[in-house]
C-alpha positions as CSV (number, residue, x, y, z in Angstrom):
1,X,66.2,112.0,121.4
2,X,63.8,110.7,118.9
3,X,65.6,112.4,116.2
4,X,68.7,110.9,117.4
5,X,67.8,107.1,117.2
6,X,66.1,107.5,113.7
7,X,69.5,109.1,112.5
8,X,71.1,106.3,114.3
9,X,69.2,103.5,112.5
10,X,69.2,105.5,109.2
11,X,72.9,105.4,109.3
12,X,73.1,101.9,110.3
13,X,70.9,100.8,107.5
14,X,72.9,102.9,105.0
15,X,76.3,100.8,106.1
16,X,74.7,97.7,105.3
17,X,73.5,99.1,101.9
18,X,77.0,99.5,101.1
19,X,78.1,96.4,102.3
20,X,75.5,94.7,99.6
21,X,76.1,97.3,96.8
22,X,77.6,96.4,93.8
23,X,80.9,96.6,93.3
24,X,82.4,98.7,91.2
25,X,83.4,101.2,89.6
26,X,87.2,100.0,89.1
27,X,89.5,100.1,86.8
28,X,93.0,97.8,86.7
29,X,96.1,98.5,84.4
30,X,98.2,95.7,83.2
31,X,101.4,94.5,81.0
32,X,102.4,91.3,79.1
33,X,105.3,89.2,79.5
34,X,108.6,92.2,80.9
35,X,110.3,95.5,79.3
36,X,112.5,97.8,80.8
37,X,110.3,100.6,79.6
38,X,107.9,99.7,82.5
39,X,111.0,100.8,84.8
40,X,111.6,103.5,82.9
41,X,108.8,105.6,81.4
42,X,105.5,103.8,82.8
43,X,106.9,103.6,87.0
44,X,107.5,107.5,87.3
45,X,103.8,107.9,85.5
46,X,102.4,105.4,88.1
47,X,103.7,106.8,91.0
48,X,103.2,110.3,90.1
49,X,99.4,109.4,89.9
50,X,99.7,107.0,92.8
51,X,98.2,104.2,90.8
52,X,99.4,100.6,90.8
53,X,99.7,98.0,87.8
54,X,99.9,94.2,86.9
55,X,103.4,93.3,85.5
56,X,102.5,89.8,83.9
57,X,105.8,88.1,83.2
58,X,107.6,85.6,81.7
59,X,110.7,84.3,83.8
60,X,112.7,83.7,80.2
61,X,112.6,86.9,78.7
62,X,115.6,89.2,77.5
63,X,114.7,91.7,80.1
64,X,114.6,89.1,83.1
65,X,117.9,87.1,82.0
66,X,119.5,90.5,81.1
67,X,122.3,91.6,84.0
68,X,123.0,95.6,82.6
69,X,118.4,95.4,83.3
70,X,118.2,94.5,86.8
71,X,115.2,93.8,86.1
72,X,114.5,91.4,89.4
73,X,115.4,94.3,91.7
74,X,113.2,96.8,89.7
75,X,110.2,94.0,90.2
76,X,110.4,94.1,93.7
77,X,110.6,98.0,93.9
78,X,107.5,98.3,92.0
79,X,105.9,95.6,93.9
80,X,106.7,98.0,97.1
81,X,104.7,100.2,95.4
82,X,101.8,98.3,95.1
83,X,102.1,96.3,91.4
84,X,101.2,93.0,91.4
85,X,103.8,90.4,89.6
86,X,101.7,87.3,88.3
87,X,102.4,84.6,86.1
88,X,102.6,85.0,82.0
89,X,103.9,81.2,82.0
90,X,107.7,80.8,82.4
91,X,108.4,81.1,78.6
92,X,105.8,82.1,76.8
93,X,105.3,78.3,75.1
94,X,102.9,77.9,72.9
95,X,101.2,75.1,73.8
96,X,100.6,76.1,77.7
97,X,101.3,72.6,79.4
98,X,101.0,72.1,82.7
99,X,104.6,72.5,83.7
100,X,104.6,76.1,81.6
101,X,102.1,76.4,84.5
102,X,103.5,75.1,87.4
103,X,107.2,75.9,87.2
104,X,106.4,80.1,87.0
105,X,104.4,79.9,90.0
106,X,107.2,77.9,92.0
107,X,109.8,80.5,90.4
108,X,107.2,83.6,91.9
109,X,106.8,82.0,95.1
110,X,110.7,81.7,95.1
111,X,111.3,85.2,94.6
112,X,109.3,86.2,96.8
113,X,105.6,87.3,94.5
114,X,103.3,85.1,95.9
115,X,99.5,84.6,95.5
116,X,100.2,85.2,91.5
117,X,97.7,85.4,88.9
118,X,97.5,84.6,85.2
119,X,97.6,85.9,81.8
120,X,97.4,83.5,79.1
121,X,100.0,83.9,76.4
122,X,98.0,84.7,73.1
123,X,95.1,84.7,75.3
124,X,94.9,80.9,74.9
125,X,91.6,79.6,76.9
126,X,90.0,76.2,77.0
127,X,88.9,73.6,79.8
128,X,91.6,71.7,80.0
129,X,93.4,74.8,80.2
130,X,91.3,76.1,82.9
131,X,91.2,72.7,85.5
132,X,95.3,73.2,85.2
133,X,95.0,77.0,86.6
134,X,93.4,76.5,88.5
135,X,95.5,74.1,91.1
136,X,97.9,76.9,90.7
137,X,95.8,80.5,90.5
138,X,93.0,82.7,91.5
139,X,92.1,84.1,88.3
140,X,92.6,83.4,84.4
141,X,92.7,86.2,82.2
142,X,92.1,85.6,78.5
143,X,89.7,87.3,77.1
144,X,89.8,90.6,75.1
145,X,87.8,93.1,74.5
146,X,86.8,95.1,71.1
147,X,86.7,98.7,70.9
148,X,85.0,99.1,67.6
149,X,82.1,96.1,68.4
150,X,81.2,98.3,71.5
151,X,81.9,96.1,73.8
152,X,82.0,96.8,77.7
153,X,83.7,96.4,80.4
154,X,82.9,93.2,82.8
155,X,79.7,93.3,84.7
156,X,79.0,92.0,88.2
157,X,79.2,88.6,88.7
158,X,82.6,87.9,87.2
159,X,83.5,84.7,85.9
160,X,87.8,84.7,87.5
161,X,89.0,82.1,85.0
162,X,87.6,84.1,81.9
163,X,88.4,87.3,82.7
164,X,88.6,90.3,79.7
165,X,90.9,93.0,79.3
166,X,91.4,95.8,76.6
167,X,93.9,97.3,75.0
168,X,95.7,99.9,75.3
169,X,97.9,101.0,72.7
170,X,99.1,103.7,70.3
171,X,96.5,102.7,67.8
172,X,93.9,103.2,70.2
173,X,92.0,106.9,70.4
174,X,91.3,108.9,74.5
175,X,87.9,109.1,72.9
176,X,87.6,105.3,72.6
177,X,89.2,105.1,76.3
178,X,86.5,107.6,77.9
179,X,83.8,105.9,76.0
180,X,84.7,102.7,77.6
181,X,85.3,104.3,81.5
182,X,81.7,106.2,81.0
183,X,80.3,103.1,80.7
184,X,82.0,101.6,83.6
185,X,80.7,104.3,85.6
186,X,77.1,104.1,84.6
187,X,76.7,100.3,84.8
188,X,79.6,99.3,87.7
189,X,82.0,97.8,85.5
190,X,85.1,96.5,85.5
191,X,88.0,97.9,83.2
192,X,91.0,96.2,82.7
193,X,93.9,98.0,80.1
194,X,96.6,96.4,79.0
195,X,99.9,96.9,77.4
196,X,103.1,95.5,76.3
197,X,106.1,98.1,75.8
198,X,105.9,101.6,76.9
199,X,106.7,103.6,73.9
200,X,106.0,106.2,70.7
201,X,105.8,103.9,67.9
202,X,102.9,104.2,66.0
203,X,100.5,101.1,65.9
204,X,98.9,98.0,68.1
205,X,102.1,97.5,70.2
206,X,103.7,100.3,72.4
207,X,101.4,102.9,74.9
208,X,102.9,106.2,74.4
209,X,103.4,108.1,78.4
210,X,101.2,110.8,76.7
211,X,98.2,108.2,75.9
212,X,98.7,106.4,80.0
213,X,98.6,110.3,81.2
214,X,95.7,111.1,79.0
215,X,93.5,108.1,80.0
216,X,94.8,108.1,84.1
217,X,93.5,111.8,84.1
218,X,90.1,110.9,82.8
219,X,90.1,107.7,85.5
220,X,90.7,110.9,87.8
221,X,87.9,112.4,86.0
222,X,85.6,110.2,87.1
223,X,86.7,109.1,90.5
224,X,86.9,105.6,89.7
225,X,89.1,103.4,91.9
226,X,92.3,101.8,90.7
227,X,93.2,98.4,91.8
228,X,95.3,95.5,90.8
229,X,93.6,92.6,89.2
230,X,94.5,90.4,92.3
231,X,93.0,93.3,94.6
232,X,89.5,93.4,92.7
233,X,89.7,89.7,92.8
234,X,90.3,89.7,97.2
235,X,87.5,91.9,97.7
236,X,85.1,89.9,96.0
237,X,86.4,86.4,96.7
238,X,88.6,86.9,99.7
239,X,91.0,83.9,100.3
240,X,89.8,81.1,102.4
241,X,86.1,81.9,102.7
242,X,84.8,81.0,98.9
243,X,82.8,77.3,98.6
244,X,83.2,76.6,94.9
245,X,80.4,74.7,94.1
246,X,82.5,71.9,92.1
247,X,84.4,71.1,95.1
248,X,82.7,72.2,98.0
249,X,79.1,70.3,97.7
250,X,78.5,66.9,99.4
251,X,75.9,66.0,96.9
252,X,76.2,62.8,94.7
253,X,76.4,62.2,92.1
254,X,77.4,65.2,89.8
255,X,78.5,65.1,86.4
256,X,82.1,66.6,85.4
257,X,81.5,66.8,81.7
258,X,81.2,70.0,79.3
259,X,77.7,70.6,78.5
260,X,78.2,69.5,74.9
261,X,79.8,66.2,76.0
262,X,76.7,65.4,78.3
263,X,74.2,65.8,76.1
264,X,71.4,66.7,78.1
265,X,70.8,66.9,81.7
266,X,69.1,64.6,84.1
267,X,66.4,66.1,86.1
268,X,66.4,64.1,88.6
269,X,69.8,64.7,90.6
270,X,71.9,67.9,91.1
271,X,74.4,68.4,88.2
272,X,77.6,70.3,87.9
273,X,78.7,71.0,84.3
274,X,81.6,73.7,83.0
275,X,79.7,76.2,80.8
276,X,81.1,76.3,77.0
277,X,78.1,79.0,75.4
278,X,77.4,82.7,75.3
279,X,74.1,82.0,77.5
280,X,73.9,85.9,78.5
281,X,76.9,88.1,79.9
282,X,78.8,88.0,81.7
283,X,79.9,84.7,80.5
284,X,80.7,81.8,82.9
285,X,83.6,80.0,80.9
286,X,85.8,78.0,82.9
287,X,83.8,78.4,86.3
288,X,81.8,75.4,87.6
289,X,78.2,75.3,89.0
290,X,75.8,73.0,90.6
291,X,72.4,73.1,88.9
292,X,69.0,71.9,89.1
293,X,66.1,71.6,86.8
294,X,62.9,73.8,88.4
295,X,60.8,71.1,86.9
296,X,62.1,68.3,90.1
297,X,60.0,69.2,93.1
298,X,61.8,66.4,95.0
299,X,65.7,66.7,94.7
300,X,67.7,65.5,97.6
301,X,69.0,68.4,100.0
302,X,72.5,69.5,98.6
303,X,75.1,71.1,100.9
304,X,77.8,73.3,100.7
305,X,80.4,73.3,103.4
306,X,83.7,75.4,104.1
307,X,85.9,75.6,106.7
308,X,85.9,79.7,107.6
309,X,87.5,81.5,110.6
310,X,85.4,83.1,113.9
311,X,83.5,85.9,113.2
312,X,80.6,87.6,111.6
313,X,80.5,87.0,107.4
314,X,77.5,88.2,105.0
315,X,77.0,85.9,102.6
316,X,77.0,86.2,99.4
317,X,76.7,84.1,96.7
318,X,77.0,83.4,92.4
319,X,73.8,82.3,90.4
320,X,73.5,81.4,87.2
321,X,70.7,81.1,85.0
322,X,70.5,79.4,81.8
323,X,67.5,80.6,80.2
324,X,66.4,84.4,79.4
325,X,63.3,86.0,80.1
326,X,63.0,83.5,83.2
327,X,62.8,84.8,86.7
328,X,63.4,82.1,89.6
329,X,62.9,81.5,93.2
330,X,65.6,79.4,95.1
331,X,65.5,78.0,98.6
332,X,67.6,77.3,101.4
333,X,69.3,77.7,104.9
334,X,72.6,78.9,106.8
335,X,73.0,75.6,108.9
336,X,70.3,74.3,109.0
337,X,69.8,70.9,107.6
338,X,66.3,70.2,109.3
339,X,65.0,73.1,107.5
340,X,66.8,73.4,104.3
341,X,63.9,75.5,102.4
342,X,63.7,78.3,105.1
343,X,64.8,81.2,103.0
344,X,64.6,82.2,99.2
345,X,66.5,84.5,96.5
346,X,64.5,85.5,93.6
347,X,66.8,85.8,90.2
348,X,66.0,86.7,86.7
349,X,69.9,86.7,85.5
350,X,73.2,85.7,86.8
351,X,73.6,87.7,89.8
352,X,75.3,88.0,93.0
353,X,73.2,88.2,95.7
354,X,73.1,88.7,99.5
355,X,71.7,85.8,101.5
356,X,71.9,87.7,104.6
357,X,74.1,87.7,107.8
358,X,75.3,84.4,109.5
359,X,78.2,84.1,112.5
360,X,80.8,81.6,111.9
361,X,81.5,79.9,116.0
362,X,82.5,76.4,115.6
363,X,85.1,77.2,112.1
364,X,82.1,75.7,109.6
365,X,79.6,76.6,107.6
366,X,77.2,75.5,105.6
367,X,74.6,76.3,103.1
368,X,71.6,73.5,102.4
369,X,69.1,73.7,99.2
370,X,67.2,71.2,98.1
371,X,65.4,73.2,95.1
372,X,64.1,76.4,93.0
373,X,60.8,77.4,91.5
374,X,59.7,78.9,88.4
375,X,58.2,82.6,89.2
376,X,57.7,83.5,85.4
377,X,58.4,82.2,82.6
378,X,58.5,78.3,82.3
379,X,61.0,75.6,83.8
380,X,64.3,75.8,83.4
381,X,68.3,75.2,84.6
382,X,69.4,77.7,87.9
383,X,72.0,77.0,90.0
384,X,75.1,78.3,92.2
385,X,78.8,78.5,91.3
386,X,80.6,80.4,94.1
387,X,79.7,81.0,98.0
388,X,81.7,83.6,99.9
389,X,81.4,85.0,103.4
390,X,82.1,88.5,103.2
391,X,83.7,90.1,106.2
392,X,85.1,93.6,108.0
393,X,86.1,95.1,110.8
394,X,85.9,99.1,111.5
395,X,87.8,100.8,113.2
396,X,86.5,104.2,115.4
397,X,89.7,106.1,116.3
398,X,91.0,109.6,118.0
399,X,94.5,110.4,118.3
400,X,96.5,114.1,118.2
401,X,99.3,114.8,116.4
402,X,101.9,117.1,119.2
403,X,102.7,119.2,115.7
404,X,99.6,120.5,114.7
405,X,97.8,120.5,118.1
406,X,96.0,123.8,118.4
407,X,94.8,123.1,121.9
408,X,90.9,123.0,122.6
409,X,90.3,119.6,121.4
410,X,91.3,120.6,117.3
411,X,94.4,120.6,115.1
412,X,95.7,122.9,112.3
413,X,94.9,121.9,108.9
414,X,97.1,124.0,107.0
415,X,98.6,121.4,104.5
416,X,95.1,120.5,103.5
417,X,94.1,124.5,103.3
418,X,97.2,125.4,101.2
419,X,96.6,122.6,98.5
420,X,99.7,120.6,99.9
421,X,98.2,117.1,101.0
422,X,98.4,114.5,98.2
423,X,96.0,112.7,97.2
424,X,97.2,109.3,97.1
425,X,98.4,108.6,100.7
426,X,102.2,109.1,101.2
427,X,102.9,105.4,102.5
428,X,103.9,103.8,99.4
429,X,107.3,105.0,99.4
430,X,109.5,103.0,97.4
431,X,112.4,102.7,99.7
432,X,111.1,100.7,102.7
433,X,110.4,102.9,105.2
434,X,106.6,102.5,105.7
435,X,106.3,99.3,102.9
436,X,102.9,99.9,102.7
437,X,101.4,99.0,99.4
438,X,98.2,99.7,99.5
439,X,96.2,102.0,96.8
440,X,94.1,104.4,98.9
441,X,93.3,107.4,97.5
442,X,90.8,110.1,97.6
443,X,90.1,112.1,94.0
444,X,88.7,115.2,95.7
445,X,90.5,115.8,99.6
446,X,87.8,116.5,102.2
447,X,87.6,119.3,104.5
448,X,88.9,119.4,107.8
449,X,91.5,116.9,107.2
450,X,94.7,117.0,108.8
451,X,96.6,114.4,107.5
452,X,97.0,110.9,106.5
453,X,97.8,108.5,108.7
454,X,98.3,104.9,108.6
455,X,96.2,102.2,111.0
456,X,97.6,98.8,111.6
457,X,95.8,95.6,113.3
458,X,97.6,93.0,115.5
459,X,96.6,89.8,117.4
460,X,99.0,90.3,119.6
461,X,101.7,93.3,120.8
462,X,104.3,92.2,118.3
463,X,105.0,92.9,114.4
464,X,104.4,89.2,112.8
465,X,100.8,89.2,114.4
466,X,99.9,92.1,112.1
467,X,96.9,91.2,110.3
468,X,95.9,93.9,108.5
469,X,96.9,98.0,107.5
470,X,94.6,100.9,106.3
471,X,95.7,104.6,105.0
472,X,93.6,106.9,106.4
473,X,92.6,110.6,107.2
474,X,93.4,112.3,110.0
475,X,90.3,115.2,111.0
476,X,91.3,117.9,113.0
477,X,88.8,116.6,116.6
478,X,91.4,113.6,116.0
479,X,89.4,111.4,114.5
480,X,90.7,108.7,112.1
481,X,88.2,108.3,109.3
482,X,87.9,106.3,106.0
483,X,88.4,108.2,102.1
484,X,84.8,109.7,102.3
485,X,85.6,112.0,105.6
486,X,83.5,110.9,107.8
487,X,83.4,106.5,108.1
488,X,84.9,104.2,110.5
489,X,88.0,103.0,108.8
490,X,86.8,99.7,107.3
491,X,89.2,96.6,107.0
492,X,87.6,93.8,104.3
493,X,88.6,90.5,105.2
494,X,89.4,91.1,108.5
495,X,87.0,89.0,111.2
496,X,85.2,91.8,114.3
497,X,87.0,90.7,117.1
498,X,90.2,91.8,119.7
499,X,92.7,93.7,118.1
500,X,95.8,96.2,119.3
501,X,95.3,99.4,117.5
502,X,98.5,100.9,116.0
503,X,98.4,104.1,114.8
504,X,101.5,105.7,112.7
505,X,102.4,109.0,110.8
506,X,105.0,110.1,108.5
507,X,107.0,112.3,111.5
508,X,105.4,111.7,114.6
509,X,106.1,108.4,116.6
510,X,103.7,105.4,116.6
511,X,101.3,104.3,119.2
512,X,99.3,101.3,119.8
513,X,96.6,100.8,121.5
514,X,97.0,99.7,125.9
515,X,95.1,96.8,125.3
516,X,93.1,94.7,122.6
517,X,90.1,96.6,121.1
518,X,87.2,95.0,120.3
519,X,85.7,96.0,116.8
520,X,82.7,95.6,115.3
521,X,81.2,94.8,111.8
522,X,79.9,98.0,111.1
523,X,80.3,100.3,113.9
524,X,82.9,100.1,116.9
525,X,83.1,102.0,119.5
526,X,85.3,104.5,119.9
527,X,88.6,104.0,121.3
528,X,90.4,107.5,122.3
529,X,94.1,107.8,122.8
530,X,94.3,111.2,123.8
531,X,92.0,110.8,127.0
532,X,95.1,109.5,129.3
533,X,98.9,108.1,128.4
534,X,97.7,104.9,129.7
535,X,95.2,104.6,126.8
536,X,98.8,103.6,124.4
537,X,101.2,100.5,125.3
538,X,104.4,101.1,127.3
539,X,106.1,103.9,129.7
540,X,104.5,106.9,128.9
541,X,104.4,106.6,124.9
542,X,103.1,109.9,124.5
543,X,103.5,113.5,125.1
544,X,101.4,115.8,126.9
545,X,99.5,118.2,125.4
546,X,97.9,120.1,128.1
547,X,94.4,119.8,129.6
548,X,94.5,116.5,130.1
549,X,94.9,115.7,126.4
550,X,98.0,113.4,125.2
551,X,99.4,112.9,121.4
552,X,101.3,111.2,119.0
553,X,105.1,112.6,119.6
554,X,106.8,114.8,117.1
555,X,110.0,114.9,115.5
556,X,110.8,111.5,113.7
557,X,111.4,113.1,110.0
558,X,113.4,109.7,109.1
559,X,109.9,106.8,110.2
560,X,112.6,104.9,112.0
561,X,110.3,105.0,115.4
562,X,113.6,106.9,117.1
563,X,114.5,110.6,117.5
564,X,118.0,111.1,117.0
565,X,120.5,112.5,115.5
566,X,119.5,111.2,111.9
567,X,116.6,113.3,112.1
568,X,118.8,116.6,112.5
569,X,121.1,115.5,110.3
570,X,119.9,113.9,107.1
571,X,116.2,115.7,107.3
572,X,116.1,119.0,109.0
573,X,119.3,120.5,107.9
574,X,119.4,119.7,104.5
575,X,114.9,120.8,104.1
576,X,115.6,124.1,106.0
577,X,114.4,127.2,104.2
578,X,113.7,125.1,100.8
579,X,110.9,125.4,99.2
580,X,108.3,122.9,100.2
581,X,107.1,119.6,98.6
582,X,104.7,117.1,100.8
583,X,107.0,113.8,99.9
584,X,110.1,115.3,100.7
585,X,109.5,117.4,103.7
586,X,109.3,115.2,106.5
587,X,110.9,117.9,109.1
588,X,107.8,119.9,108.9
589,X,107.0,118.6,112.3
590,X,104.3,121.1,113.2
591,X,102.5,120.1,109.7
592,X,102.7,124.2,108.9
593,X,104.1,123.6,105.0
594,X,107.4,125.1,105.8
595,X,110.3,123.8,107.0
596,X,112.5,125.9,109.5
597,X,113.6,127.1,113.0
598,X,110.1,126.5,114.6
599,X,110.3,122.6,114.0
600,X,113.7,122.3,115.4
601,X,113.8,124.2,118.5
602,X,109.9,123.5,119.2
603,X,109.7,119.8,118.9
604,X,112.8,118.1,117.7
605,X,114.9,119.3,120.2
606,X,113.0,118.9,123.4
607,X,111.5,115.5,122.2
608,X,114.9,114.1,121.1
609,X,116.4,111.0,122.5
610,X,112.5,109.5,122.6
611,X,111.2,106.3,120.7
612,X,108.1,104.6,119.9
613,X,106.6,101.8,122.5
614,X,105.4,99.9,119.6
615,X,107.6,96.4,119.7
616,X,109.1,95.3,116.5
């Protein structure tokens, strides 16, 4: 017993740590301003790898205004698939005026890509530039990197409106590509590659498919995550719950000037400033911070506020330090403005730090500091730029697939034994059916896995209350468990609280949980659908399995939520006896890699005519 609650804490302890780890790993993949070669030569490569990609465009373009392209209806494909389509101004002006600015993001929001990001044209970047992206954007990307000047990718903390990328064309060598991931790997960077045309011409312009496959199957390699820019940049500052220090403080007065314009700080109050030097890396051009002066013992307390939703955050937060070979101590207090000095970070470089675990009840929060000591080194400037409350939900799920139920509790895992599951999860089908997005994949499949499934959260029993999806794996006890095997299935972003639990798979009908579930930060407790039919919402949403055990019903090859004739018709008959591919194969009901008489007589026909319970 003992044994038991040390493991217990152990584990506990070991969540946490990964909570506060630093992020990365990751790499993102990008484009400038619209081509028809992304269509045609880069989206097969990307969804043959499972990856997604940034398509930075320009509304005025050849490509766009061209009809024989269709080049909107391609966009929206890909975006299915998981690309994110941001903002390369509307027509690539040179200079970037405001209404460059504003008039792309209305024309994305129109069509139908919202929360877009940006790419400068000639990778223009200056303040003014910055204070207008800002009103539209949550990240500027301008910067570029140098192969041959050894540079790296970006480091932990980020600055979001100075963000670097690197090239990758044909005039660039694999060899300079792994250099640049091994890097990332060792130090948790951040890689972003970007292109322009896909193509064979020699030079600085086109990316050759042989180059893209070369450098996605050393990203394989090394098992590093690939995300959209926009995804990297919703992990780390999830929308709604970052205080930028600019904005967010009620301390008075603050200066708005660039540091050259001011001239030289005054010690005595708090003073927010926009950063214009190379102090150390990562640089922090473009983001604002509040900053003190360690040599004022008696600054007034400062407060940052935000509005946040319910729930359980860990707060995290962006310091920056001007001068090198300093180390500092800074104080102050989750809401408490009685005792503003009650807890301390120690920092010797920008960082992002932990400031420990607070729980949001009233909608507010706030953070009070009134001032920072010198630990070594002598006085100098410190001071924050972003607060975010972190959050996420687990979920701790057991369901059984009819199909591959073996009886005694465990399910066949035959597609995973035979080399047949894919690695990315199937979900991300371009033609609507599941419109799932999202980039999970695993680079190395675990054992005992069934399948992949995919986990939904709702508010309430019907679709618009959805709130959050996760791809996950399916073990063969009926667990549902996160990429590594063996995790709760963690949500980021999503508050603990009362959700419905739906659970769907490529051929089998979807279930959602009786009732809302409540989930935890860390570790929920275990909800289990197979223990009784009335454990899943409506009349009798499940089949029997035997032995008092219920499952997930077999038999819809089309993920319409019906069995019918569709089913038979369009899926069945035409798969029967061919040889066998994962994407394509949805009749193999019992999950046994072939497609034949056994699916139909077995579990098509005596389940047809059933539907899912889960309301639209």
């Amino acid at each position: 017993m003992k044994r038991k609650i040390i493991l217990f804490i152990m584990l506990i302890l070991l969540s946490i740590g990964n909570i506060n780890a630093q992020y990365g790993p990751v790499v993102s993949f990008a484009y400038d301003d619209g081509y028809p070669s992304w269509w045609d030569l880069g989206f097969p490569l990307y969804q043959k790898y499972g990856f997604p990609a940034v398509g930075w465009i320009n509304a005025v373009t050849w490509w766009m205004q061209g009809t024989d392209y269709h080049a909107l209806e391609h966009l929206k494909v890909m975006q299915k698939a998981g690309w994110e389509i941001s903002s390369h101004t509307y027509s690539h002006a040179d200079p970037i005026t405001e209404l460059e600015v504003s008039k792309m993001k209305n024309w994305l929001d129109s069509l139908g890509f919202p929360n877009s990001g940006f790419q400068s044209p000639r990778n223009d970047w200056d303040h003014d530039l910055v204070n207008i992206v800002r009103k539209y954007h949550p990240y500027y990307s301008a910067g570029t990197g140098n192969y041959q000047q050894s540079e790296e990718g970006m480091s932990q903390p980020y600055d979001i409106y100075f963000l670097k990328r690197f090239s990758l064309t044909n005039d660039i060598t694999i060899q300079q590509v792994k250099k640049l991931l091994d890097s990332a790997v060792v130090k948790n960077q951040w890689v972003v590659l970007y292109g322009h045309p896909l193509g064979s011409q020699s030079g600085g312009w086109e990316q050759d498919t042989s180059l893209l496959r070369a450098t996605f199957d050393e990203v394989v390699a090394r098992k590093i995550p690939v995300k959209t820019v926009r995804e990297v940049i919703n992990d780390l500052y999830p929308p709604g719950c970052v205080i930028q220090c600019s904005a967010d403080t009620s301390q008075f007065p603050v200066l708005n000037t660039f540091e050259e314009d001011s001239g030289s700080f005054n010690t005595s109050v708090w003073n927010e400033y926009w950063h214009n030097t190379a102090w150390t890396e990562p640089r922090y051009k473009g983001s604002p911070a509040v900053y003190c002066h360690t040599s004022n013992k008696n600054l007034t307390v400062m407060k940052f506020y935000g509005n946040v939703p319910n729930g359980q955050y860990e707060v995290r937060a962006t310091i920056l330090a001007k001068d090198l070979g300093r180390t500092y101590r800074l104080f102050y207090s989750i809401n408490d403005e009685n005792n503003p000095s009650k807890d301390s970070v120690e920092v010797n470089k920008n960082s992002d730090v932990s400031l420990g675990m607070v729980t949001v009840t009233n909608g507010q929060f706030a953070l009070y500091t009134q001032k920072a000591d010198v630990i070594s080194g002598s006085n100098g400037y410190v001071g924050w730029a972003y607060i975010r409350l972190i959050t996420q939900t687990v979920v701790n799920a057991k369901v059984y697939l009819q199909g591959s139920y073996a009886g005694s509790g465990t399910m066949t895992t035959t597609l995973n034994s035979s080399g047949k599951l894919p690695f990315h999860h199937p979900y991300n089908d371009t033609l609507g059916i599941w419109n799932y997005p999202g980039s999970e994949r695993v680079y190395n499949m675990p054992s005992d896995i069934v399948d992949w499934v995919l986990v939904e959260l709702r508010t309430g029993t019907a679709a618009n209350t959805i709130v959050g999806r996760r791809a996950a794996l399916l073990k063969s006890n009926g667990s549902i468990v996160d990429l590594d095997g063996s995790s709760q299935v963690k949500f980021n972003r999503i508050v603990p609280g009362n959700y419905y639990i739906v659970i769907r798979h490529r051929n089998h009908l979807p279930i959602m949980s009786a009732n809302p579930v409540n989930l935890s930060f860390t570790n929920s407790s275990l909800y289990d659908f197979s223990s009784a039919q009335t454990q899943a919402y409506g009349t009798e949403p499940m089949v029997d399995l035997g032995g008092n055990v219920f499952g997930m019903i077999a038999g819809d090859a089309s993920g319409d939520g019906s069995n019918n004739a569709t089913d038979l018709n369009t899926y069945w008959i035409p798969q029967n006896g061919t040889m066998y591919d994962y994407q394509s194969k949805t009749a193999d009901f019992n999950l046994d890699a072939t497609v034949n008489a056994t699916d139909l007589n077995t579990y098509w026909i005596p389940e047809n005519g059933k539907a899912t319970q889960v309301p639209n």
